[in-house]
mmCIF file as gemmi writes it, N, C-alpha and C atoms, coordinates in Angstrom:
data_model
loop_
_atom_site.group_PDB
_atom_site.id
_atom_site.type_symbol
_atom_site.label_atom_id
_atom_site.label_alt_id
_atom_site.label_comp_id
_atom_site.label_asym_id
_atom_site.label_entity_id
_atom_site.label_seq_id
_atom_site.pdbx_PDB_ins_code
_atom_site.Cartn_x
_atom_site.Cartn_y
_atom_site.Cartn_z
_atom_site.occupancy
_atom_site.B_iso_or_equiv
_atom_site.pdbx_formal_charge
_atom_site.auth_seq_id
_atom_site.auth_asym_id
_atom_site.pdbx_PDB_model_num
ATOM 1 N N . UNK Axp A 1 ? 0.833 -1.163 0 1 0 ? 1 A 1
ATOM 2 C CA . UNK Axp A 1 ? 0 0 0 1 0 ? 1 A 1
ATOM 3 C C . UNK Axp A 1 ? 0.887 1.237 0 1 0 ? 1 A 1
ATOM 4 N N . UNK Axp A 2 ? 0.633 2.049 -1.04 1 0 ? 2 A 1
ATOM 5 C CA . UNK Axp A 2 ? 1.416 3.322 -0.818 1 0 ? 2 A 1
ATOM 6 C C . UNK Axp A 2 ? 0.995 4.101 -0.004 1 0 ? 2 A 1
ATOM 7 N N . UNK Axp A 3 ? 1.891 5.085 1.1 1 0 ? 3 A 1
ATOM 8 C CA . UNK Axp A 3 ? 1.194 6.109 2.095 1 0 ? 3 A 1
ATOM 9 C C . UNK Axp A 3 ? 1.968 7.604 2.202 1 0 ? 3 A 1
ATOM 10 N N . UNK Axp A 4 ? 1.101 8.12 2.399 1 0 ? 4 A 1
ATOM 11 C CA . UNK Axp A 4 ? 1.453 9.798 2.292 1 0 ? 4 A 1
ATOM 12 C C . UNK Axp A 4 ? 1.126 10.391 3.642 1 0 ? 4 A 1
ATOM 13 N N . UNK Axp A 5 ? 2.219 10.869 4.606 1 0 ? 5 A 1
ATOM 14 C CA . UNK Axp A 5 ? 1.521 11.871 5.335 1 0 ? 5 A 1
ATOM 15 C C . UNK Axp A 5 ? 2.496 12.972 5.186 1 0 ? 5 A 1
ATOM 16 N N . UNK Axp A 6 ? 1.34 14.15 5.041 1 0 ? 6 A 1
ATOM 17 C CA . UNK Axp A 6 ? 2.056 15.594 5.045 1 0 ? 6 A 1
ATOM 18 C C . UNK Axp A 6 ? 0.998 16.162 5.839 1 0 ? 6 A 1
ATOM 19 N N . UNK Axp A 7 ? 1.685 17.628 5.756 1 0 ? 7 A 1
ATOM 20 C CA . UNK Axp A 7 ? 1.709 18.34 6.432 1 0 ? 7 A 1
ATOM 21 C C . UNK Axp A 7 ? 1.512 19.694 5.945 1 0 ? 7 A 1
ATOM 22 N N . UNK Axp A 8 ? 0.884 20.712 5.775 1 0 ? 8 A 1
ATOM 23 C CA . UNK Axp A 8 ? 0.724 22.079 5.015 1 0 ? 8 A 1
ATOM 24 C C . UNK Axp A 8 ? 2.413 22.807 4.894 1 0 ? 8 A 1
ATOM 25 N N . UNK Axp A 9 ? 3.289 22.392 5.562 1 0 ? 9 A 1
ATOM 26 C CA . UNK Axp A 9 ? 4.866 22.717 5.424 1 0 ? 9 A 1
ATOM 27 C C . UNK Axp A 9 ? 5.44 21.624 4.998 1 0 ? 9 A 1
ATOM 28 N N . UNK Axp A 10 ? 5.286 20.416 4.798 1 0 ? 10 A 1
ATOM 29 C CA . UNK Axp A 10 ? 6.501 19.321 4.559 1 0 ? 10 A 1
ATOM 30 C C . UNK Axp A 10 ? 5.426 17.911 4.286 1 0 ? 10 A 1
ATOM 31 N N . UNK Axp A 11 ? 6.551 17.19 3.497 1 0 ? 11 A 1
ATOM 32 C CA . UNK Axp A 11 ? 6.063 15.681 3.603 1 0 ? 11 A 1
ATOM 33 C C . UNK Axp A 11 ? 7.027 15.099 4.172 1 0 ? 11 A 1
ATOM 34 N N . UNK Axp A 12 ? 6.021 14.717 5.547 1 0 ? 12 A 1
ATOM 35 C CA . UNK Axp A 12 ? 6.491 13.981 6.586 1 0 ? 12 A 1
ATOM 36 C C . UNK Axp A 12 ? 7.246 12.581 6.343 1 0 ? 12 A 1
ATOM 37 N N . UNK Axp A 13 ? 6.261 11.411 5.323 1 0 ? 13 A 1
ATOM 38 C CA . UNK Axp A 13 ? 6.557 10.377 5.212 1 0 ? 13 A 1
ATOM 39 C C . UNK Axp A 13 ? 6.323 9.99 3.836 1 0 ? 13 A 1
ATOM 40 N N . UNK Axp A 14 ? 6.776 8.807 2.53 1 0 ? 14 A 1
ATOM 41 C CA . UNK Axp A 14 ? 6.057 8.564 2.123 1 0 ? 14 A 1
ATOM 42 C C . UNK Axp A 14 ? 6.535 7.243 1.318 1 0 ? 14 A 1
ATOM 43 N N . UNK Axp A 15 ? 5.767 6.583 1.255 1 0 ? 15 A 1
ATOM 44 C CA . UNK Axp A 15 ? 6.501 5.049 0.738 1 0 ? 15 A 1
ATOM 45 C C . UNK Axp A 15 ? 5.472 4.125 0.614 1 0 ? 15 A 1
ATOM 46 N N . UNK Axp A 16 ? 5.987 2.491 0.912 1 0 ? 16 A 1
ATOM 47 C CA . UNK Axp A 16 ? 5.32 1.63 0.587 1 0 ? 16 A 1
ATOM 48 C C . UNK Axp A 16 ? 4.663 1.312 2.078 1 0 ? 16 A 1
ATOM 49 N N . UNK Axp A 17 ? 3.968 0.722 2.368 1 0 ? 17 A 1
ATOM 50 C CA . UNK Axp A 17 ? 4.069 -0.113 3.849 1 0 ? 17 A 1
ATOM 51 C C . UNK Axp A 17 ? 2.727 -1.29 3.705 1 0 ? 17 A 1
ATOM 52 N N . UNK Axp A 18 ? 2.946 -2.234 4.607 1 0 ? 18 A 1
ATOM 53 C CA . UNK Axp A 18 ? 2.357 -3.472 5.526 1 0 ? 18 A 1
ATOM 54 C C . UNK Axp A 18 ? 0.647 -3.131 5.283 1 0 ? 18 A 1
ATOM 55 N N . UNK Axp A 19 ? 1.241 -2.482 6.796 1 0 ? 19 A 1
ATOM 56 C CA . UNK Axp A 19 ? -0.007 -2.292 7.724 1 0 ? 19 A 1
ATOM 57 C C . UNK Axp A 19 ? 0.465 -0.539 8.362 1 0 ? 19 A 1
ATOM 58 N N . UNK Axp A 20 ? -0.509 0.145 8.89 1 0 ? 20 A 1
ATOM 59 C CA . UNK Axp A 20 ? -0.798 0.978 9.23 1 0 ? 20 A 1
ATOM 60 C C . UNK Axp A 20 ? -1.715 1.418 10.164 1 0 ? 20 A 1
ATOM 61 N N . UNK Axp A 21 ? -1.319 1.776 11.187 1 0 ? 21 A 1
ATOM 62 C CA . UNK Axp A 21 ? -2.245 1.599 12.383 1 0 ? 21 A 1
ATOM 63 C C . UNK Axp A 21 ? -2.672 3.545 12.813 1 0 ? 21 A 1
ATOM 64 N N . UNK Axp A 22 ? -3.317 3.408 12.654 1 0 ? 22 A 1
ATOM 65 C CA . UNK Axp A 22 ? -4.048 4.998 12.637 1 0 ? 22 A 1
ATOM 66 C C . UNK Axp A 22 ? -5 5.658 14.233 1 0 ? 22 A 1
ATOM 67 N N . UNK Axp A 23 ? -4.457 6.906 14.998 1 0 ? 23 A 1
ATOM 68 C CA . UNK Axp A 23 ? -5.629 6.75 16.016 1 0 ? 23 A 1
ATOM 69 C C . UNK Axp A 23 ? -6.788 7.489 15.975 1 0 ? 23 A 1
ATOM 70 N N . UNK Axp A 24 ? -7.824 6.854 15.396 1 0 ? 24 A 1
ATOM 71 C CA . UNK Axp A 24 ? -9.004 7.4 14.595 1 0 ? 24 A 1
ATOM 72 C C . UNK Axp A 24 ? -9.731 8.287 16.253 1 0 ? 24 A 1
ATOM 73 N N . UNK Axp A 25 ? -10.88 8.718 15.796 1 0 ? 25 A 1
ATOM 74 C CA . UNK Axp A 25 ? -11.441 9.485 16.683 1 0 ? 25 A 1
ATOM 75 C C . UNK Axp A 25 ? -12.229 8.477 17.939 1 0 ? 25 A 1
ATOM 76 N N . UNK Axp A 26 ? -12.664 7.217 17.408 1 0 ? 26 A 1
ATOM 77 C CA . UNK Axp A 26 ? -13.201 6.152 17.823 1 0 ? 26 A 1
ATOM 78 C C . UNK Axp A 26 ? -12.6 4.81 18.528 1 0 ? 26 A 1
ATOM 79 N N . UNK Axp A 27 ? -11.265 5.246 18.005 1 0 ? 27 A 1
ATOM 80 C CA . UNK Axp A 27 ? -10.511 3.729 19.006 1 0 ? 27 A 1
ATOM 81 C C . UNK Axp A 27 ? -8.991 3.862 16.928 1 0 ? 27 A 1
ATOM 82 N N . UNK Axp A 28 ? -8.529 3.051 17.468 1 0 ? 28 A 1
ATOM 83 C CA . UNK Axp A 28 ? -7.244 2.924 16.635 1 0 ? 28 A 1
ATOM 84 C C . UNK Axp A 28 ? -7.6 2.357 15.097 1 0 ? 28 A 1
ATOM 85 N N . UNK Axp A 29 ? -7.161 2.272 14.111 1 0 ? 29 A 1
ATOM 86 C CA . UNK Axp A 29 ? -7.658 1.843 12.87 1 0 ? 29 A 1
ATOM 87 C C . UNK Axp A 29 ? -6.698 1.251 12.213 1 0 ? 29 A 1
ATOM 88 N N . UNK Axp A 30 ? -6.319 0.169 11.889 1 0 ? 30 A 1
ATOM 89 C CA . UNK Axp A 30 ? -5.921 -0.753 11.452 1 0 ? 30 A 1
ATOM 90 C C . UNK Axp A 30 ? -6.325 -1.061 9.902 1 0 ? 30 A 1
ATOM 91 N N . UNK Axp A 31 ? -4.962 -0.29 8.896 1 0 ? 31 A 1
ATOM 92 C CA . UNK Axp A 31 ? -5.129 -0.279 7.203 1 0 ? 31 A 1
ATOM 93 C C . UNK Axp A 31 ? -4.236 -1.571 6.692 1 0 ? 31 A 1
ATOM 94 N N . UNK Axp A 32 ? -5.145 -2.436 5.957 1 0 ? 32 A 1
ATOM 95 C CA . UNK Axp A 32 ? -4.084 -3.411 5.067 1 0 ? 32 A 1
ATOM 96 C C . UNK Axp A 32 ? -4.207 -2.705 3.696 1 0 ? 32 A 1
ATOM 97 N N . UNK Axp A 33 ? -3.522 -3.823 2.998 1 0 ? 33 A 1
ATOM 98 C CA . UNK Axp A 33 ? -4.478 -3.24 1.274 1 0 ? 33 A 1
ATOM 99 C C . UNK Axp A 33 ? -5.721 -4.04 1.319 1 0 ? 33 A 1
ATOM 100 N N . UNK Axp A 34 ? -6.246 -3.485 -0.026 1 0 ? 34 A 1
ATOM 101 C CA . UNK Axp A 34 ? -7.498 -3.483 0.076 1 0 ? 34 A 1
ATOM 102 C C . UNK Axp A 34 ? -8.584 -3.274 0.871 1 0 ? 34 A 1
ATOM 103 N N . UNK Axp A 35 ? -8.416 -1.932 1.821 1 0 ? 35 A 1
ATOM 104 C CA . UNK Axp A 35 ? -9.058 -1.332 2.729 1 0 ? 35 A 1
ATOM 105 C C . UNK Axp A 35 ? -10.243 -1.053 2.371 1 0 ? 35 A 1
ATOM 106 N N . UNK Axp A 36 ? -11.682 -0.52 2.765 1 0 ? 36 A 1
ATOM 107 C CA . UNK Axp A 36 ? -12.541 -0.306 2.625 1 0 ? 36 A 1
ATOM 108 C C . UNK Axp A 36 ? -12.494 1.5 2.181 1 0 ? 36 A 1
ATOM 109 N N . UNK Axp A 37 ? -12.657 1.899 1.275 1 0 ? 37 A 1
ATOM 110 C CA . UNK Axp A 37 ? -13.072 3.305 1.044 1 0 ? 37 A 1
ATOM 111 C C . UNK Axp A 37 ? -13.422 4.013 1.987 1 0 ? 37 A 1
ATOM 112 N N . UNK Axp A 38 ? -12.624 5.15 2.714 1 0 ? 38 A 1
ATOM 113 C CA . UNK Axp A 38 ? -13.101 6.158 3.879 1 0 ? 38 A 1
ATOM 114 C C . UNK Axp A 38 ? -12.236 6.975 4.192 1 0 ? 38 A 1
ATOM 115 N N . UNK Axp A 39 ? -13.214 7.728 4.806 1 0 ? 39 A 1
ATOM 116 C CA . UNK Axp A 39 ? -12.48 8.89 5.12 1 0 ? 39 A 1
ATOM 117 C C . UNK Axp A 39 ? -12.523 8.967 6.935 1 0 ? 39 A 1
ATOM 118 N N . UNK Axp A 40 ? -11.131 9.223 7.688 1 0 ? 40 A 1
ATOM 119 C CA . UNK Axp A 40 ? -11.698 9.212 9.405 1 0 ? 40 A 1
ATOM 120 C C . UNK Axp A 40 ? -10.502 10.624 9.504 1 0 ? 40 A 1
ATOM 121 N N . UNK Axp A 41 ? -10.981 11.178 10.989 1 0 ? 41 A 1
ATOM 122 C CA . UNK Axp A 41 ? -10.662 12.093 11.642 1 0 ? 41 A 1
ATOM 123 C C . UNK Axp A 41 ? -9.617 11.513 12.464 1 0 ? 41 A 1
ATOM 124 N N . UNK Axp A 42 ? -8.737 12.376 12.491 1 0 ? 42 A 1
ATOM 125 C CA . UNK Axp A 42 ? -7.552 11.528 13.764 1 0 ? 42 A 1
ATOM 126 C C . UNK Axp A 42 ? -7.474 12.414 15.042 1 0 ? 42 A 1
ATOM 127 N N . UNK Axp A 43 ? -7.521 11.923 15.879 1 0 ? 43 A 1
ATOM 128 C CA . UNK Axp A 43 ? -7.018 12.889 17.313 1 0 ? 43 A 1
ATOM 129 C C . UNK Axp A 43 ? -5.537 12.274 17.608 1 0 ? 43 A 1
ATOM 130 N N . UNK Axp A 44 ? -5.289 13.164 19.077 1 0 ? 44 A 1
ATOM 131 C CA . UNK Axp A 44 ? -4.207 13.027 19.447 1 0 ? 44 A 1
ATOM 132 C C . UNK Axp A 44 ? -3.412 11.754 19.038 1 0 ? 44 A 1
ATOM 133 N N . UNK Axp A 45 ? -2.482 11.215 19.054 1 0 ? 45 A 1
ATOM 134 C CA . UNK Axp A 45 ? -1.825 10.101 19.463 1 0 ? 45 A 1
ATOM 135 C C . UNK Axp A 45 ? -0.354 9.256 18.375 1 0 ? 45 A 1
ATOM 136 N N . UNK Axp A 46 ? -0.271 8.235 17.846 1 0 ? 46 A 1
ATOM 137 C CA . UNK Axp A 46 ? 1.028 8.14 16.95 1 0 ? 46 A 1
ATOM 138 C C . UNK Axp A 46 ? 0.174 7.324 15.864 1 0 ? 46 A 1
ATOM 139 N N . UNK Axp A 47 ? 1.032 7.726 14.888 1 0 ? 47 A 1
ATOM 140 C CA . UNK Axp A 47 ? 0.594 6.587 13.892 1 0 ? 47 A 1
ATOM 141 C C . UNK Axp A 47 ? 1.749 5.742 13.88 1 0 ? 47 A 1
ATOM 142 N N . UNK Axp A 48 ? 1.372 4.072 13.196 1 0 ? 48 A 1
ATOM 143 C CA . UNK Axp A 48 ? 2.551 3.566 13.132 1 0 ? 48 A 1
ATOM 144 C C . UNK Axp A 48 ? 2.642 2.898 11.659 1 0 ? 48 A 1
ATOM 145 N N . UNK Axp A 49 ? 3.31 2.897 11.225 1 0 ? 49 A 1
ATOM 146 C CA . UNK Axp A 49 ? 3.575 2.081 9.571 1 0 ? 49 A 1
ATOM 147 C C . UNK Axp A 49 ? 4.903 1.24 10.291 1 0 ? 49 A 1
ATOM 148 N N . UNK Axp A 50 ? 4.009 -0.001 9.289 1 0 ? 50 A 1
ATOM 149 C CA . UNK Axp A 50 ? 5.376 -1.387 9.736 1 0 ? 50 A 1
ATOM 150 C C . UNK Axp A 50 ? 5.496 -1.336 7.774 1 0 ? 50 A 1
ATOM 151 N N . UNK Axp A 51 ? 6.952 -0.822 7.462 1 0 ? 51 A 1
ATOM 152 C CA . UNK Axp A 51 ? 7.027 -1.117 6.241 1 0 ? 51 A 1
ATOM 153 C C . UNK Axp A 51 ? 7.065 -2.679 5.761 1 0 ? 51 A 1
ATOM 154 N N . UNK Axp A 52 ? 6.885 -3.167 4.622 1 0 ? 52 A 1
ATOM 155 C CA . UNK Axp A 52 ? 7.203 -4.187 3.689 1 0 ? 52 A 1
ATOM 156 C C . UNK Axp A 52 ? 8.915 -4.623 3.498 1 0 ? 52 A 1
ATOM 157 N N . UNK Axp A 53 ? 9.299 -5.995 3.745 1 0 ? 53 A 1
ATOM 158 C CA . UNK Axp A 53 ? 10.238 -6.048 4.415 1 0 ? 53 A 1
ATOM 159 C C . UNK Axp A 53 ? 10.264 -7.821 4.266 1 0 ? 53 A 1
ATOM 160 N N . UNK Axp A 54 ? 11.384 -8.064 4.221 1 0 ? 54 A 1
ATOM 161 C CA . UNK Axp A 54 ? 11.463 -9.632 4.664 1 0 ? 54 A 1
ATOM 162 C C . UNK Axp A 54 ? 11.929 -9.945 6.089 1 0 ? 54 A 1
ATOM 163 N N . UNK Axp A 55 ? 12.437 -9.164 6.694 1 0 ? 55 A 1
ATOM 164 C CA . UNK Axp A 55 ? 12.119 -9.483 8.257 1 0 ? 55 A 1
ATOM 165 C C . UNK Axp A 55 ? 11.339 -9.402 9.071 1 0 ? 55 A 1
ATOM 166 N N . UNK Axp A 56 ? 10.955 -10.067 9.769 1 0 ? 56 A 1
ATOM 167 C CA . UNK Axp A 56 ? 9.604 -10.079 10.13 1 0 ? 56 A 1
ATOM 168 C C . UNK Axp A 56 ? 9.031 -9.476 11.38 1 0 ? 56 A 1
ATOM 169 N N . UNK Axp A 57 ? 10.345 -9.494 11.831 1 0 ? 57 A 1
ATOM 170 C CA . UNK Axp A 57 ? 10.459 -8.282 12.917 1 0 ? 57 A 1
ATOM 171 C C . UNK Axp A 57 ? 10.985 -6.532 12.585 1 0 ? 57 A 1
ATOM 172 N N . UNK Axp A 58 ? 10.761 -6.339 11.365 1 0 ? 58 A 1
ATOM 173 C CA . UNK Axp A 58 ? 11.119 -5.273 11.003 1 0 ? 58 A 1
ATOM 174 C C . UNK Axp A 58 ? 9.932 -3.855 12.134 1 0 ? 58 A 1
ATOM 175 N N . UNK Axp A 59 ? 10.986 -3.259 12.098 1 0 ? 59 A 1
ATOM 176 C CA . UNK Axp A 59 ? 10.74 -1.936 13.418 1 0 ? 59 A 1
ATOM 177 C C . UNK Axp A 59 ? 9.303 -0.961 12.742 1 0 ? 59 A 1
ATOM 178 N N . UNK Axp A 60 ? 8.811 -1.275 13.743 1 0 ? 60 A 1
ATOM 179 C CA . UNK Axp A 60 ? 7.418 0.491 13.151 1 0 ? 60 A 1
ATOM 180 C C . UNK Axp A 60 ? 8.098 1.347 13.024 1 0 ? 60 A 1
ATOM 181 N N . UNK Axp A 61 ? 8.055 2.21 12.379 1 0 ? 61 A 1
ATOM 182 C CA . UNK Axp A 61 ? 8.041 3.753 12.272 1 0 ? 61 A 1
ATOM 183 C C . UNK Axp A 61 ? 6.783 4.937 12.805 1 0 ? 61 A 1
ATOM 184 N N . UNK Axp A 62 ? 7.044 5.426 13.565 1 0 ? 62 A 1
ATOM 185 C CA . UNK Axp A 62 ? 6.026 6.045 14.228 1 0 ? 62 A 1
ATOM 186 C C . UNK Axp A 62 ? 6.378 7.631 14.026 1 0 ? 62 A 1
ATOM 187 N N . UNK Axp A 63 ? 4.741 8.171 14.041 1 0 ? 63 A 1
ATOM 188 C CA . UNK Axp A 63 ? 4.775 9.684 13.74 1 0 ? 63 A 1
ATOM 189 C C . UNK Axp A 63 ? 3.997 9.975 14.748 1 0 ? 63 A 1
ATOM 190 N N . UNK Axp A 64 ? 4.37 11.069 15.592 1 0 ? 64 A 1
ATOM 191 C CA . UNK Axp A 64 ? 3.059 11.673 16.147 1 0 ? 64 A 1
ATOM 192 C C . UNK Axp A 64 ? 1.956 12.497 15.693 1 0 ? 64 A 1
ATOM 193 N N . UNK Axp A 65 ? 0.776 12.387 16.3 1 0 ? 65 A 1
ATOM 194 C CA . UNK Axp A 65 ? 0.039 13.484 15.31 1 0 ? 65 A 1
ATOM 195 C C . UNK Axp A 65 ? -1.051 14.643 16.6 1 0 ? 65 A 1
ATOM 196 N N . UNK Axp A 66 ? -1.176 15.594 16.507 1 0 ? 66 A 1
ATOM 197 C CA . UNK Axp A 66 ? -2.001 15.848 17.095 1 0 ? 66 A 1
ATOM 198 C C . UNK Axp A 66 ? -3.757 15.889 17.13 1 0 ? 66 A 1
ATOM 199 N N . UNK Axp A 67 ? -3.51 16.478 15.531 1 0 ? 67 A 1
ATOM 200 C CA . UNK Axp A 67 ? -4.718 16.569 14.317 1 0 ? 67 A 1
ATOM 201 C C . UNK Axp A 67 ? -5.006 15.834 12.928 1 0 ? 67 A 1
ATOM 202 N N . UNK Axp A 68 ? -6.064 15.636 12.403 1 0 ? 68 A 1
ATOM 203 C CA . UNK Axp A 68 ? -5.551 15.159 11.105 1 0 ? 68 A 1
ATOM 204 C C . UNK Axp A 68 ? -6.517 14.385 10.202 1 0 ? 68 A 1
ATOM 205 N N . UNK Axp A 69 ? -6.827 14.021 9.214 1 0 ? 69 A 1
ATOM 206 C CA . UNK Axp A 69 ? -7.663 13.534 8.612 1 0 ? 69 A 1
ATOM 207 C C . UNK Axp A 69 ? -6.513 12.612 8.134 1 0 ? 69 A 1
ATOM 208 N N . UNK Axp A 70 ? -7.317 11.265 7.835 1 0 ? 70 A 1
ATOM 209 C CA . UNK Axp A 70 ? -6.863 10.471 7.043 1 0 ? 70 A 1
ATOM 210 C C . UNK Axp A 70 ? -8.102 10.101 5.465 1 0 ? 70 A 1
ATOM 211 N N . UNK Axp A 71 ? -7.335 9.587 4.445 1 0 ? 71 A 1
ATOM 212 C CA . UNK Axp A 71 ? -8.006 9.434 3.447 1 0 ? 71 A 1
ATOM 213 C C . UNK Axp A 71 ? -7.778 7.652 2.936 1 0 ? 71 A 1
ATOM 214 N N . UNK Axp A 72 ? -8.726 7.072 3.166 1 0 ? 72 A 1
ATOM 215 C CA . UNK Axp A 72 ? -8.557 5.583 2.491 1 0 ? 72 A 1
ATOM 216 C C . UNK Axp A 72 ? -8.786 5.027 1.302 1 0 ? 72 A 1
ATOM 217 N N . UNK Axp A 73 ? -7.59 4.795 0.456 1 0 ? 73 A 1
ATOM 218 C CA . UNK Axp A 73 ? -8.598 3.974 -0.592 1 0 ? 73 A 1
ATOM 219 C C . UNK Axp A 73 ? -7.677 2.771 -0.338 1 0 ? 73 A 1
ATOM 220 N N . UNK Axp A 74 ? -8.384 1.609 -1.256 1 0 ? 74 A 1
ATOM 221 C CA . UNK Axp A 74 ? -7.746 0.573 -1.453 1 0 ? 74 A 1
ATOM 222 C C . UNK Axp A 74 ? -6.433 0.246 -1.703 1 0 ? 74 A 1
ATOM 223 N N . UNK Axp A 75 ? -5.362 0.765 -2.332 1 0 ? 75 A 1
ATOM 224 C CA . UNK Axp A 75 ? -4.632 0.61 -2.856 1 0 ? 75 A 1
ATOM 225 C C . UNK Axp A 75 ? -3.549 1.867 -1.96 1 0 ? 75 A 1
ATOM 226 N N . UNK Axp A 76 ? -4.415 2.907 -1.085 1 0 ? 76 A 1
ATOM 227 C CA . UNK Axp A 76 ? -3.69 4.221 -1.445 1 0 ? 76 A 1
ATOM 228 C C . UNK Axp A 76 ? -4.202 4.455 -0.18 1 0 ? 76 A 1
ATOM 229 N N . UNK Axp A 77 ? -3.137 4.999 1.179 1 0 ? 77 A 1
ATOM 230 C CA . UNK Axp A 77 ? -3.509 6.278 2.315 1 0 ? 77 A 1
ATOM 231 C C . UNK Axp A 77 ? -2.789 7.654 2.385 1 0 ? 77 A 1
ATOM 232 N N . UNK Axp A 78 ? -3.71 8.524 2.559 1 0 ? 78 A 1
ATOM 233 C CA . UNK Axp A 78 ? -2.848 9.879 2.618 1 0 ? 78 A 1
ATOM 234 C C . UNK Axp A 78 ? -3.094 10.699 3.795 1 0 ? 78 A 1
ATOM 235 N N . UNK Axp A 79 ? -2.558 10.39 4.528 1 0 ? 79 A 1
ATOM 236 C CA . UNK Axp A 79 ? -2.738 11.877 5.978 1 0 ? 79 A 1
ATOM 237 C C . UNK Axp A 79 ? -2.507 12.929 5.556 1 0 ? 79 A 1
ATOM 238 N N . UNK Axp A 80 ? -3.282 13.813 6.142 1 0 ? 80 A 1
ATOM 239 C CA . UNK Axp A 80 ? -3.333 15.038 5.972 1 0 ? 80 A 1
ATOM 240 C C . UNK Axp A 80 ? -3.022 15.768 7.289 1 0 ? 80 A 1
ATOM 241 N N . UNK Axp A 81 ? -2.119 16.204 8.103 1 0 ? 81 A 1
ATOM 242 C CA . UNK Axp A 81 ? -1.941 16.782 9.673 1 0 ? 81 A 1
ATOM 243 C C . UNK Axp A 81 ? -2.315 17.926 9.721 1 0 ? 81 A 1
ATOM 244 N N . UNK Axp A 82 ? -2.927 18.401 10.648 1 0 ? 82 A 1
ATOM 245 C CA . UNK Axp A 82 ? -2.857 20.004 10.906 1 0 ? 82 A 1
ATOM 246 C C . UNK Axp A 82 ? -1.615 20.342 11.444 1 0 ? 82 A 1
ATOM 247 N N . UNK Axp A 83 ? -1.473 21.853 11.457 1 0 ? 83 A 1
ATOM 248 C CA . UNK Axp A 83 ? -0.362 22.321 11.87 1 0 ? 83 A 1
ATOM 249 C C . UNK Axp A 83 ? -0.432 22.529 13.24 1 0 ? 83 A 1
C-alpha cells in the first residue's frame, strides 16, 4: 500500500508499507491493502507504519500526530496533519 503523510509545510513520510495503524477518533484503525473506502478524523496520538520487508520483525516507524484527517482507498492512504 502506498502512504502519504504531510503536512501544510513538509512531507512527513512517504513510501510503501504493511499495515498501518491509525488513532481514529473512535478507538485505533488498522489499514491493510485493500481497505474499505473512507475517510476518518484523527485525534491526538502516533501513527505507526510497519514497512514491507522480509524481516519479520522489522521496526514500526512512528509519527506523532495531534490533528488530522486520514483518506482511504484501497490501494492508497494519505494523511493530511494540521499544523
Amino acid at each position: 500500500m502506498k502512504i502519504k503523510i504531510l503536512s501544510a509545510q513538509e512531507r512527513i513520510f512517504e513510501g510503501d508499507a504493511k499495515e498501518i495503524i491509525l488513532p481514529g477518533e473512535d478507538g485505533e484503525i488498522s489499514v491493510w491493502d485493500f481497505h474499505q473506502p473512507c475517510l476518518c478524523r484523527l485525534r491526538p496520538g502516533v501513527i505507526k507504519v510497519r514497512p514491507y520487508g522480509e524481516d519479520k520483525a522489522k521496526e514500526w516507524l512512528k509519527f506523532r500526530v495531534l490533528s488530522g484527517i486520514a483518506k482511504i482507498l484501497p490501494q492508497e492512504l494519505t494523511v493530511l496533519l494540521e499544523a
